[in-house]
Structures are given as C-alpha cells and as structure tokens.
SEKOL-151282 format. One record per residue: x, y, z of N, C-alpha, C in turn; residue in one letter. Coordinates in steps of 0.1 Angstrom, whole numbers. Layout:
! residues N
n_xx,n_yy,n_zz,ca_xx,ca_yy,ca_zz,c_xx,c_yy,c_zz,mimi
X,Y,Z,X,Y,Z,X,Y,Z,a
...
END
This chain:
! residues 389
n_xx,n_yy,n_zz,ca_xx,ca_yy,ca_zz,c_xx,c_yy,c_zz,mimi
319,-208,-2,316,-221,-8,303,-227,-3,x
296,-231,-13,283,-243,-12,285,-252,-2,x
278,-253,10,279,-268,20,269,-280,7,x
274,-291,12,264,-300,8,253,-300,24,x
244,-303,16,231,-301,24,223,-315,25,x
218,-321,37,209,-332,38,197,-332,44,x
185,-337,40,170,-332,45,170,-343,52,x
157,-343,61,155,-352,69,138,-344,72,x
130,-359,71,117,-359,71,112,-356,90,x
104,-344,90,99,-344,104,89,-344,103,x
83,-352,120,71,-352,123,63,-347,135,x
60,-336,141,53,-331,154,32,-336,154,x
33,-337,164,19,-339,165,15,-332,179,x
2,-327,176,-2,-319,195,-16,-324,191,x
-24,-322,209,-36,-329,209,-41,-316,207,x
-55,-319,198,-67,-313,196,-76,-320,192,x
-91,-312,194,-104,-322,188,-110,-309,183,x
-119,-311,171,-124,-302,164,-137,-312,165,x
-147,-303,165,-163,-307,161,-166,-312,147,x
-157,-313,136,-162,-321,125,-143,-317,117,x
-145,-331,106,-135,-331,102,-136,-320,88,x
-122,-316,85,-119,-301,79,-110,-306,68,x
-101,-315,73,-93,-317,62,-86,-331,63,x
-83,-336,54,-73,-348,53,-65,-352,63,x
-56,-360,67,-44,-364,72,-53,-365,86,x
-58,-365,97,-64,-371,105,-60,-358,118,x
-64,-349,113,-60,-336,119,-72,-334,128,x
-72,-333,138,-82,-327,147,-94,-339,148,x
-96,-345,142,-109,-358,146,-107,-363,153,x
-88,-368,153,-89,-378,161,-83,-375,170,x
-85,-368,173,-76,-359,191,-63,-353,189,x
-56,-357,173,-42,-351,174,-42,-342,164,x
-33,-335,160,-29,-324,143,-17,-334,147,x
-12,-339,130,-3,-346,130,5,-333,114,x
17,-328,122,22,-322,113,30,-324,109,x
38,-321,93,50,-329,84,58,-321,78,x
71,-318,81,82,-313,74,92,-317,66,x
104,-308,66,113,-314,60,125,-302,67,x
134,-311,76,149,-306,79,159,-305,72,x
166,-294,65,171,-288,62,188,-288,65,x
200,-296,65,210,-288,70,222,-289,64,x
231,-283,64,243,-285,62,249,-301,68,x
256,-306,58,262,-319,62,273,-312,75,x
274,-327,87,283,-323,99,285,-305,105,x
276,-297,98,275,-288,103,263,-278,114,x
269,-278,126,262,-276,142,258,-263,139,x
242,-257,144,236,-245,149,236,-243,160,x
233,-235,167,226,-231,175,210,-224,171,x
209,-221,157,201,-210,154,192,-223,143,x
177,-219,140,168,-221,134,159,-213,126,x
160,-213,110,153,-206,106,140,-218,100,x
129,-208,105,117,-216,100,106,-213,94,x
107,-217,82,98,-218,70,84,-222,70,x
75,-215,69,61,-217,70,50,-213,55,x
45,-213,52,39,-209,41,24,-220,48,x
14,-210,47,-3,-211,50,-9,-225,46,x
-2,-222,30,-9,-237,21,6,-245,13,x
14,-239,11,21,-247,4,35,-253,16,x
42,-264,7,53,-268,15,64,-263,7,x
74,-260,13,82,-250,6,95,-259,7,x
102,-272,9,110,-273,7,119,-274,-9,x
110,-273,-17,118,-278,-31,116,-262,-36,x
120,-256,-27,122,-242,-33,134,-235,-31,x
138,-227,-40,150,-222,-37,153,-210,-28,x
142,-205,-21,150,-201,-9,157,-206,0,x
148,-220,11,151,-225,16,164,-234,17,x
167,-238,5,177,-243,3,186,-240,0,x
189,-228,-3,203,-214,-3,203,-213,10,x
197,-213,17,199,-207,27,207,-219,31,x
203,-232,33,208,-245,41,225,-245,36,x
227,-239,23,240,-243,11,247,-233,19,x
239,-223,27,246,-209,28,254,-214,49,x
248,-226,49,253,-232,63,243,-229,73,x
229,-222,70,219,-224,78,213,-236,81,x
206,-242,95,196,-252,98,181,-246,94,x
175,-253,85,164,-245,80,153,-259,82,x
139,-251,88,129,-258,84,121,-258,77,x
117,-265,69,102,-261,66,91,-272,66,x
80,-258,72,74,-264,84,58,-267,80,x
54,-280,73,43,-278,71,28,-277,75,x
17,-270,72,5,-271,80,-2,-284,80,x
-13,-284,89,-22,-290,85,-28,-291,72,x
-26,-282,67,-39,-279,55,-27,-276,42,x
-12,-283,43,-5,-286,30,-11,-286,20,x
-8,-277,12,-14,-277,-5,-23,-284,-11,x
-36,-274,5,-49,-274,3,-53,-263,11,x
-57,-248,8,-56,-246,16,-73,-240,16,x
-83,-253,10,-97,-248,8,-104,-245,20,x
-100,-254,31,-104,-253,47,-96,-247,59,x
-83,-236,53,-79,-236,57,-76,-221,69,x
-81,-230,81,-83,-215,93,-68,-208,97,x
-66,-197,94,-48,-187,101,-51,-190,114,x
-55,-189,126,-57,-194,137,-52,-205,141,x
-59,-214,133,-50,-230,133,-39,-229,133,x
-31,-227,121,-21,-226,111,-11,-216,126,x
-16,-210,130,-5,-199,141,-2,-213,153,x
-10,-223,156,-10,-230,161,1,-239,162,x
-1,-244,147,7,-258,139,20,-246,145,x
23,-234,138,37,-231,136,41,-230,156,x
29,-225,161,38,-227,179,43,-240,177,x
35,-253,176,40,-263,179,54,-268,176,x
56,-266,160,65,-265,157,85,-261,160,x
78,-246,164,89,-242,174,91,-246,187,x
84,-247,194,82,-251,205,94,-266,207,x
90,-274,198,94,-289,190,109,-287,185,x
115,-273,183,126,-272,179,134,-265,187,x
133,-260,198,133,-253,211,138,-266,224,x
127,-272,230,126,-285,234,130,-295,231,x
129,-301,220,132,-314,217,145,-313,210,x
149,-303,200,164,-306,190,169,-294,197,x
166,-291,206,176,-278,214,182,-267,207,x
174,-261,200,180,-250,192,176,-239,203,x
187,-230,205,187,-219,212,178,-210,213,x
176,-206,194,168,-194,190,163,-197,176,x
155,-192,175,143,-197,162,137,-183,151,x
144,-180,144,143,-171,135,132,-174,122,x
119,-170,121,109,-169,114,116,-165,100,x
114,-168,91,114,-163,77,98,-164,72,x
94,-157,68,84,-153,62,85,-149,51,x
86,-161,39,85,-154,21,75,-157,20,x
69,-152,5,57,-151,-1,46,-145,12,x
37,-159,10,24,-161,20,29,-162,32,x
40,-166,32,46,-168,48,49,-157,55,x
49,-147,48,55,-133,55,45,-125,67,x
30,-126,59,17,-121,70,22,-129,79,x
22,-149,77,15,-159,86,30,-151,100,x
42,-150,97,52,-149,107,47,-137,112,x
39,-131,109,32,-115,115,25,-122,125,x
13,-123,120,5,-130,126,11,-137,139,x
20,-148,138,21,-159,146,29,-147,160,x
40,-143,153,50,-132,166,41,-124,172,x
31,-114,168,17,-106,174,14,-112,184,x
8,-128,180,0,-136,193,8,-139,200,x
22,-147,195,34,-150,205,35,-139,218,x
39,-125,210,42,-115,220,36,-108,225,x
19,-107,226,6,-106,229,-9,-114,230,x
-7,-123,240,-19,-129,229,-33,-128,234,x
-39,-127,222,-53,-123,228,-66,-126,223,x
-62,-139,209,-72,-143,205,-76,-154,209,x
-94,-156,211,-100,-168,218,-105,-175,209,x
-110,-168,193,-121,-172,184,-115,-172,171,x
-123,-173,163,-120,-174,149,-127,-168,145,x
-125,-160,136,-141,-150,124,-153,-154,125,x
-153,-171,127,-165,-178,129,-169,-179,136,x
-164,-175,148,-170,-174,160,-168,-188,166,x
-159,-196,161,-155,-206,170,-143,-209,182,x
-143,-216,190,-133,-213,199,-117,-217,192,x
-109,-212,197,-92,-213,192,-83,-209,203,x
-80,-215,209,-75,-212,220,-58,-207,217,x
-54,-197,212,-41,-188,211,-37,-179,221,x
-48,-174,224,-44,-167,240,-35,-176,252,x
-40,-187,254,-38,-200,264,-26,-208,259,x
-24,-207,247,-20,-217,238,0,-217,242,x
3,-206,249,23,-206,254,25,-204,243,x
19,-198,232,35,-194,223,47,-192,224,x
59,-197,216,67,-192,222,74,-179,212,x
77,-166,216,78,-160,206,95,-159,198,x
95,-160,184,107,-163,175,116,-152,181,x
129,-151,179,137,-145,178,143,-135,173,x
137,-135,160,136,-128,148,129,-131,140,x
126,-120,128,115,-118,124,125,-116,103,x
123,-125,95,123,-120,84,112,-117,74,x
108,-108,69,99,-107,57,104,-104,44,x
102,-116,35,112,-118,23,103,-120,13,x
100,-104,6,88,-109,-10,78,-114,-7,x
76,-107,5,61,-112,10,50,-101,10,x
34,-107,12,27,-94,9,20,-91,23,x
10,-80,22,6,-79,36,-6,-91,44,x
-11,-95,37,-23,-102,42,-28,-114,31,x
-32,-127,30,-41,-130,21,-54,-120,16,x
-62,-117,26,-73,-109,24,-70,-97,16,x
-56,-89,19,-52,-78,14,-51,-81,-4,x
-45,-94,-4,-39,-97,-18,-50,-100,-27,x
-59,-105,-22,-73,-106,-24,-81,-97,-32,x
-81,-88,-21,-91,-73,-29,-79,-68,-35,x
-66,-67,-38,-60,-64,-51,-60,-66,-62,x
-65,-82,-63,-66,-90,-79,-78,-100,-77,x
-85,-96,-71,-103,-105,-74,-110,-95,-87,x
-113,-98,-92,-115,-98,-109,-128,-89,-107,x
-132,-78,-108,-145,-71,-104,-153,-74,-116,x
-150,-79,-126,-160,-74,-134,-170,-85,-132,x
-173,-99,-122,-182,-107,-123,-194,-97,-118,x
-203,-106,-123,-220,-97,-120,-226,-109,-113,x
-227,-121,-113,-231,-131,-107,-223,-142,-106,x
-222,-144,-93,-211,-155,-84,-215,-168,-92,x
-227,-170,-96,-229,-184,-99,-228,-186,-117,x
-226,-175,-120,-227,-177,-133,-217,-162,-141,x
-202,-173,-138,-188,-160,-144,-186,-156,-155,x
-194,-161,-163,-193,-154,-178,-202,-142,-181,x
-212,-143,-170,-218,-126,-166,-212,-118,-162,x
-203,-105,-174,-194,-94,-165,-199,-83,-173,x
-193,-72,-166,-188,-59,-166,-181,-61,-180,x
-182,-59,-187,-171,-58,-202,-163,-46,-199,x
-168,-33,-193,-156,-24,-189,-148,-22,-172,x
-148,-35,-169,-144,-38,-158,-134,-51,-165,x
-137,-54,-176,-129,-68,-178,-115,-64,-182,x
-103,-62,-171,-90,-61,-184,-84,-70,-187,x
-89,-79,-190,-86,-94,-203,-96,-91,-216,x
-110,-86,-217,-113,-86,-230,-108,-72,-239,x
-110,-76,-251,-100,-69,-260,-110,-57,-260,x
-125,-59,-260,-132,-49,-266,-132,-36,-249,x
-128,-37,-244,-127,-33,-230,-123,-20,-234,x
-123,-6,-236,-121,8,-239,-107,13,-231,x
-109,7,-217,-95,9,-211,-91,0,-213,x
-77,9,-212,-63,2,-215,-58,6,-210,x
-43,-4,-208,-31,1,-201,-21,10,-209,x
-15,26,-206,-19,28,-190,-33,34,-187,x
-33,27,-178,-51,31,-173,-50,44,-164,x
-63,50,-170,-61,64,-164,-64,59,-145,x
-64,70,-144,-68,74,-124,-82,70,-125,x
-87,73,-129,-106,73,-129,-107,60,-128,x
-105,52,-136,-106,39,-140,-100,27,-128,x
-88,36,-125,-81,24,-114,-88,28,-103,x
-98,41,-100,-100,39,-85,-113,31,-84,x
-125,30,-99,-131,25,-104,-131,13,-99,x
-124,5,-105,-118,-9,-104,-115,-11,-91,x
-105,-6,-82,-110,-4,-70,-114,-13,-63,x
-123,1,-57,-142,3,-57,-150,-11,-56,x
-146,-14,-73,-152,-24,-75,-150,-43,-69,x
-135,-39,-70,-128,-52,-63,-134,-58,-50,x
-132,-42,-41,-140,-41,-27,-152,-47,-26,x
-160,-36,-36,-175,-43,-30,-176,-58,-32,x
-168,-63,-44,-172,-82,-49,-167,-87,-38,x
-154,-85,-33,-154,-96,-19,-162,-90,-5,x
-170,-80,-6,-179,-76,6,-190,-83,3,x
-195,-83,-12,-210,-95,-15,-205,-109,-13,x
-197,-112,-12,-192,-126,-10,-191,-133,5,x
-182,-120,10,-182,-123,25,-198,-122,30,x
-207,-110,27,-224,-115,30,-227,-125,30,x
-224,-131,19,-235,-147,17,-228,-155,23,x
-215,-158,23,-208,-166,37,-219,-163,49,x
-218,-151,59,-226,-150,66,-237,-154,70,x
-247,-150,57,-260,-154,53,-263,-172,55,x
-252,-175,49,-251,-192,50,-248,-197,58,x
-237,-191,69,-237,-199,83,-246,-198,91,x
-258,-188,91,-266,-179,97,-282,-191,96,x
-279,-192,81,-290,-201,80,-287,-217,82,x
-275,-220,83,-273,-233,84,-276,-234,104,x
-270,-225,111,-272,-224,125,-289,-229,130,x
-291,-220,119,-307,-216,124,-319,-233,124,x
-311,-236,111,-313,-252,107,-314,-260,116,x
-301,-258,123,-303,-270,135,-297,-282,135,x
-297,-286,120,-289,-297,120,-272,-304,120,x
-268,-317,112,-257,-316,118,-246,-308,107,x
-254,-302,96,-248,-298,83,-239,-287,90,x
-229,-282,92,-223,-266,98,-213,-260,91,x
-209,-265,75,-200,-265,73,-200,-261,58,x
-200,-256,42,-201,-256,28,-188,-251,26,x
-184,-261,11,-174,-256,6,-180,-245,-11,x
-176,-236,-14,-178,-231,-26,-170,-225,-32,x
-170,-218,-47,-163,-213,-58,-161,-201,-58,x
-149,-200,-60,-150,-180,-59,-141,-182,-75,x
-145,-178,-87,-142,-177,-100,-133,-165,-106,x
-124,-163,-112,-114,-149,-117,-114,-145,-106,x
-101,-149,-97,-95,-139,-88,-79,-136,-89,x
-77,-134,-107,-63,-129,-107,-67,-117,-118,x
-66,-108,-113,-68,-94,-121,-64,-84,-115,x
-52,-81,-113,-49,-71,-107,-43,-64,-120,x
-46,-50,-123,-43,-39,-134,-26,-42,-132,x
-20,-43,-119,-4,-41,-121,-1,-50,-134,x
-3,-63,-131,-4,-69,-136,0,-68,-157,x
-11,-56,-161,-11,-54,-176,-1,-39,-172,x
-6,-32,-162,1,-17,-165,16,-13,-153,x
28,-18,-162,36,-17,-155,37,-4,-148,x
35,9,-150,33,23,-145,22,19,-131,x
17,10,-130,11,13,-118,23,8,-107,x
24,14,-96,33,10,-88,43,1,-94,x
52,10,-102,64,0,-109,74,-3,-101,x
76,-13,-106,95,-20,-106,94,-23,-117,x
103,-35,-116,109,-40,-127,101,-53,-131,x
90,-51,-128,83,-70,-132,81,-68,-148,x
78,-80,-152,77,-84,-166,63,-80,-168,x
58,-70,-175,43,-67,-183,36,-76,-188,x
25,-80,-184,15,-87,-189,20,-103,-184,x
23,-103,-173,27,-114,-160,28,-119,-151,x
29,-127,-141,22,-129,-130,31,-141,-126,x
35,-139,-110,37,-154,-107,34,-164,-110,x
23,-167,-116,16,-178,-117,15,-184,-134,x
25,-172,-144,22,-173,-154,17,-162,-163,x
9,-167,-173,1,-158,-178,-10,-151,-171,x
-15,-144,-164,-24,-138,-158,-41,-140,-163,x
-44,-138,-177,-53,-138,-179,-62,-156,-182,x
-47,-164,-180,-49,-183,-178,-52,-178,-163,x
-44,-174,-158,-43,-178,-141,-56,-172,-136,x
-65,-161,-140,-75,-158,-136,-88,-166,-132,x
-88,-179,-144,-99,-185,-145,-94,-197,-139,x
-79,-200,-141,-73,-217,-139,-79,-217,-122,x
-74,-232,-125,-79,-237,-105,-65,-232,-94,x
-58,-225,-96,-48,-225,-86,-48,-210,-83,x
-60,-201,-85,-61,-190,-84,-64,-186,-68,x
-64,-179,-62,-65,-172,-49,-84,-173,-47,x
-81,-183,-36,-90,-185,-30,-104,-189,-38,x
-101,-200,-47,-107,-205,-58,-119,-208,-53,x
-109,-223,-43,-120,-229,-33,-117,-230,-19,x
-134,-224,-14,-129,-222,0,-141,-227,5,x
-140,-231,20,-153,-231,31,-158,-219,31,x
-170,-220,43,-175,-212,44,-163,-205,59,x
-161,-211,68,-150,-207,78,-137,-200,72,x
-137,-211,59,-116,-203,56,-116,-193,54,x
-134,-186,44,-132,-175,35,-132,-164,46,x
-138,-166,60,-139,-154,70,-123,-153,72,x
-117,-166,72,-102,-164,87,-93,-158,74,x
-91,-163,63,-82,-164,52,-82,-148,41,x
-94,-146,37,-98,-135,27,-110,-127,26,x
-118,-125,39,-126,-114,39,-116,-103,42,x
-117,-93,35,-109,-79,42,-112,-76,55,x
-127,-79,59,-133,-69,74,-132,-82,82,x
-129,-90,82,-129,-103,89,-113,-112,98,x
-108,-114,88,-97,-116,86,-86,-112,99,x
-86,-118,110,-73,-116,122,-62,-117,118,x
-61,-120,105,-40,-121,100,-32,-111,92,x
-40,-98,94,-41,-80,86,-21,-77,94,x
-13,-82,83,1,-76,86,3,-63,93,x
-1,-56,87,3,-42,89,-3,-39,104,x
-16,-49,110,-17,-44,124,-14,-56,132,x
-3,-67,124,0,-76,135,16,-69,136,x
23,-57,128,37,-54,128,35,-45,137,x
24,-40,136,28,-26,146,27,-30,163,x
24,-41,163,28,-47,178,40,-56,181,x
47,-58,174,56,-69,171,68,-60,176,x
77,-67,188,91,-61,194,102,-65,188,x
98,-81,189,112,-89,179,122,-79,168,x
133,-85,167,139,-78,152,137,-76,142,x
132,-71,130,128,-76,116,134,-73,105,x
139,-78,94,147,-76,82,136,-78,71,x
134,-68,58,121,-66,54,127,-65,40,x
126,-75,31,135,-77,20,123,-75,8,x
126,-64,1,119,-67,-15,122,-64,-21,x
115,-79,-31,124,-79,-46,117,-68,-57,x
126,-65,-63,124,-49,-70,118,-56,-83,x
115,-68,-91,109,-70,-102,97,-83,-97,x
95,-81,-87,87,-87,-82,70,-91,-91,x
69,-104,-90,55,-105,-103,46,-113,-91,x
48,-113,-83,35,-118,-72,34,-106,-61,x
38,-98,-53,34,-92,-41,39,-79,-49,x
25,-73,-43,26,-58,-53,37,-49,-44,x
41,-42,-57,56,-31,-47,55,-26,-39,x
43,-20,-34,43,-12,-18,42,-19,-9,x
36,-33,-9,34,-39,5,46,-47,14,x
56,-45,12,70,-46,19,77,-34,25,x
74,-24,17,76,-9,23,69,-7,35,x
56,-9,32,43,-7,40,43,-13,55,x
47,-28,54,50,-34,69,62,-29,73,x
76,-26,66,87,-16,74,84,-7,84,x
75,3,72,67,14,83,61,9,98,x
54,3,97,40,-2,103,49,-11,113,x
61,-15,111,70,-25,120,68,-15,133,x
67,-18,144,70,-14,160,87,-15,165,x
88,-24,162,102,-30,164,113,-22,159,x
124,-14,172,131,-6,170,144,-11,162,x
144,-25,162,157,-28,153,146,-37,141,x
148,-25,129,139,-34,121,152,-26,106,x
153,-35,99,160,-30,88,153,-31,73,x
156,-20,63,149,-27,50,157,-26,41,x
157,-38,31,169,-40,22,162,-43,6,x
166,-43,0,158,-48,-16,171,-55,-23,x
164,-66,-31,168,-76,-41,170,-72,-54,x
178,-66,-58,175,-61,-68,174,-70,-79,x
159,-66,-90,162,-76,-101,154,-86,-103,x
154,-90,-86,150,-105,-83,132,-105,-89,x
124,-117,-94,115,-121,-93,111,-125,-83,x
97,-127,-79,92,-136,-64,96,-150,-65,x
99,-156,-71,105,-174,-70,121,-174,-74,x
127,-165,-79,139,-159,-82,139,-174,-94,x
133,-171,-106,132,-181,-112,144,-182,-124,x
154,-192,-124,165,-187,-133,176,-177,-127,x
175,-172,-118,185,-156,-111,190,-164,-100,x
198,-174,-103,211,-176,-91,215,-167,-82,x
217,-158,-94,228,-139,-87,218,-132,-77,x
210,-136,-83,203,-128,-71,194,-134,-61,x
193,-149,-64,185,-158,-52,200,-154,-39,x
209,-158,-45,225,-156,-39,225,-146,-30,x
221,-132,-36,222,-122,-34,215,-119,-19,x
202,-119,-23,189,-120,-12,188,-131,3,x
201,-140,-3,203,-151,11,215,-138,16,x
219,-137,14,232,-128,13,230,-120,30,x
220,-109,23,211,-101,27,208,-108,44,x
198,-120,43,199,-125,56,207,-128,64,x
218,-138,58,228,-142,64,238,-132,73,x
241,-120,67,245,-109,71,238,-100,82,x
226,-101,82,221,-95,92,216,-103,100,x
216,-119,102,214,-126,113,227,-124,121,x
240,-125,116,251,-124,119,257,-113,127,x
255,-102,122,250,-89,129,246,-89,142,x
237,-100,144,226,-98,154,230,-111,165,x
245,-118,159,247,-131,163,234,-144,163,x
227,-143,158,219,-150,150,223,-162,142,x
232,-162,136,237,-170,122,242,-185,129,x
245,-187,140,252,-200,141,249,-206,155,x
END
C-alpha cells in the first residue's frame, strides 16, 4: 500500500569565496553556497536510511522517481545544486561539493545512519563522481586550472551506490548527439548536408550503413575537440590580457543528433523511433534546452569536453568499493543502451548487481507498472543489504 507522503523545504549552506560571481542565488560571492531542497517522507514514518537525489542542473522533486520511492516508505532527498536549472556555469567539482555538504547535513544534523546515493538520469555519473572523491580523493583543480579543494574537503562517502537510467558522463553524452554536420560555430545553418540526419535531401538513411555511423562518429569527436580549442584559445588570451574580464559565456547550436535516435537497429531496445526524451529530436536539436546549449568558458572544460572532463563514469566506477545496483530501462529514449551495461562492468565494487526495467521509458512517462516496478527493484535490494529502513 501507497504511504501518504509530506515534503518539507531544506536549506544547507557552507562557506566559500570564489573570485567572481558564476551564478545566481548568492553562491560563493558572498562567502557562503546557500543550497535548496526538498524532503521527502512518508507521513509518521521513521528511517534510519537516506536516499539522495541529485541531478547536476535540474531539481528533481516533481518527478516520479523520487516520489515512488517516498510512497514506497523511503526518506528521500532531493538535493539541489547551486547551479538549479541552470546549468550554463555549471563546474562538477562544485556540484561534488554541494552534494558532500549535503550528506554530511543529513548524517550530522537529522541523524540518518546511512545515506544511499541514487543516481538517475544526469545524476547517475554525478553519484560516480562524488563516491570516487569520497573514497579517494585526489582532486585539487578544475579543468580550468582553478583551485577546488575536494581532496581536503572530508567527504563523507555514501553507503550505497544506485545507478538508475543514467548515462556515463555529460561529456560522454555529448560526443554521442552533438550534431556534426555544423561547419561554422558562428554561423549553424552552414552544414554538411550529408552529415545532416534531419534533412530530407541527406542520401543516408536509417538503417544507416557501418561506414556512415563510424563517419558520423569521427565527426561528432572532432566538433567538440574544435570547440574545446577555442575555449582554450579564449582563456589563454583572456589571461594573457590581464584584465579583470576571466570569464565568457557562449553558444554551442544542434547538439541533439544522435543516429539512435532515427535508427532503432542501432543499439536497440525498445525506444520509440524518431524520439527523444526531450521530444521530437529534430525540434530538440536546435530548441534552447539542448545539451550544453549555453555554457562558460569553465563549464564547457568541467561539464562536456571529452579530454577534459574529471566526471568520466566508467573511470570514477572502477575505483568505487561501495555497493551498487545498476538499473536500465530497456526502452529507454534519453541514455543510450550500452552505457548502464558499461558502468556494471567498469564497477570495482564486489557487491554490485544489474537489473533492467523492462519497457520503462527514461521519465517512465504514463508507465505506473513499471515506474512501480523499477522502485521495486531498489527497495528490494536496499533491503537485502538492510538498507531500507
């Protein structure tokens, strides 16, 4: 049976000072990150355990994971960053930060025993990421070469580890569906016409031969390696400058084009053809809510360069001891089908399990039975592990 469930607004704040302001809400200027959630629980009903919800840019409480889970008699948080659904400035570094704090905050302060990570969607690398530094830490810097003190910083490391419909990396997701056919960053209606799989006159088609996908590729790679250059190029020359300018935000145009996408035969399940989390695909390409639309010059190094990028799943699992449960949904239309397999493997962690959703979509949009199903899945194996209460 369904608990009724009551939220309750949280607030954590830790000191820091950043050299110029990055984002809204009064994060780092003024000596604090003031961070904002939402608690999660079963009405009159006591935990010991904490599952916590994180996602990079978005706040995840009005979604239905989080909230099966609370109906399912879990204490759930979700835990927002600094850089809440915005995530144009937004450094993984930091963001591993906000989430120590966080636990730390629910450890100490509301006395929860043990603190169980979930990681869906985007959240799935960030809980890689954050357990790695937790249970090694060893980063001083950022891509940018600025200081971040995670090494020093006491993480405390989670208890367990879930990855639910999540993919391996932003940067990975990145060079899977950035749109190769642009020819010039400043000016996107200059393409490849046989690089374009949205125009009609385009010769391939789905199913796209081998030649073509490794083509594409290829191609994906090189556009965010010219991208990451001029980042470079631009902090390089802004340094050189001297002044107090250190910082640009700019446009990265069509970055939803991934072939899965039109050709279900590529790495199938069961997603819907010619689809995308986001919608239509070939809208979502150009629309504003596309991957890594707008970014700094800092985010694009921490967030979505491939060779850049410190939040690469697959080498933050393979150091990771914690437990892990590694759930993917089989009709999945946002995180492409191998990259939940792929961190299983790559997991270190001798009690690691992998289960699939069958059916399910990435927002399980409409599928009760199987949002049901997939809490199911957790609940069960936190339980297992005495975890659940």
């Amino acid at each position: 049976m369904a608990c009724e469930i009551e939220f309750e607004w949280v607030h954590v704040s830790y000191d820091e000072t950043s050299q110029f302001t990055e984002t809204y809400g009064f994060s780092g200027s003024q000596g604090l990150v003031n961070l904002e959630g939402v608690l999660i629980r079963p009405v009159d009903r006591a935990s010991r355990t904490l599952l916590v919800f994180m996602h990079p840019s978005s706040t995840l409480q009005l979604l239905p994971v989080p909230q099966e889970a609370a109906r399912m008699g879990a204490h759930v948080l979700c835990a927002g960053t600094r850089y809440a659904r915005n995530d144009t400035a937004a450094i993984l570094e930091k963001v591993v930060l906000d989430l120590g704090a966080y636990i730390r905050h629910a450890k100490a302060v509301w006395g929860y025993e043990k603190v169980v990570i979930v990681g869906w969607s985007g959240g799935g690398s960030l809980a890689l990421f954050y357990q790695s530094q937790a249970e090694r830490p060893t980063i001083t810097h950022t891509p940018a070469g600025d200081p971040v003190d995670i090494a020093g910083a006491g993480l405390i490391p989670a208890d367990a580890l879930v990855f639910q419909a999540a993919h391996i990396s932003r940067a990975r997701l990145l060079v899977d569906m950035i749109d190769p056919s642009v020819l010039d960053e400043s000016k996107p209606d200059i393409r490849d016409r046989h690089l374009d799989i949205y125009d009609i006159a385009n010769p391939n088609r789905p199913p796209y031969g081998a030649a073509f996908v490794e083509r594409y590729r290829a191609a994906q790679l090189a556009r965010v390696r010219r991208i990451t250059a001029t980042v470079k190029e631009t902090m390089a020359m802004l340094k050189d400058k001297g002044g107090a300018e250190v910082e640009r935000g700019f446009v990265t145009h069509r970055t939803l084009a991934d072939p899965r996408f039109l050709d279900p035969t590529l790495d199938p399940n069961e997603r819907k053809p010619g689809w995308c989390y986001l919608g239509n695909p070939e809208t979502a390409n150009s629309g504003p809510v596309g991957l890594a639309r707008f970014s700094t010059l800092r985010a694009w190094l921490s967030q979505w360069s491939i060779d850049d990028s410190q939040a690469d799943g697959l080498y933050c699992a393979a150091s990771i001891t914690a437990p892990m449960l590694v759930i993917e949904n089989t009709a999945d239309d946002g995180v492409p089908q191998p990259h939940p397999r792929m961190i299983f493997e790559a997991a270190f962690s001798h009690d690691k399990q992998f289960e699939r959703a069958v059916d399910a979509n990435h927002y399980y949009a409409g599928q009760p039975q199987q949002l049901r199903q997939a809490t199911q899945l957790v609940q069960t194996w936190l339980r297992d592990r005495q975890l659940s209460c």
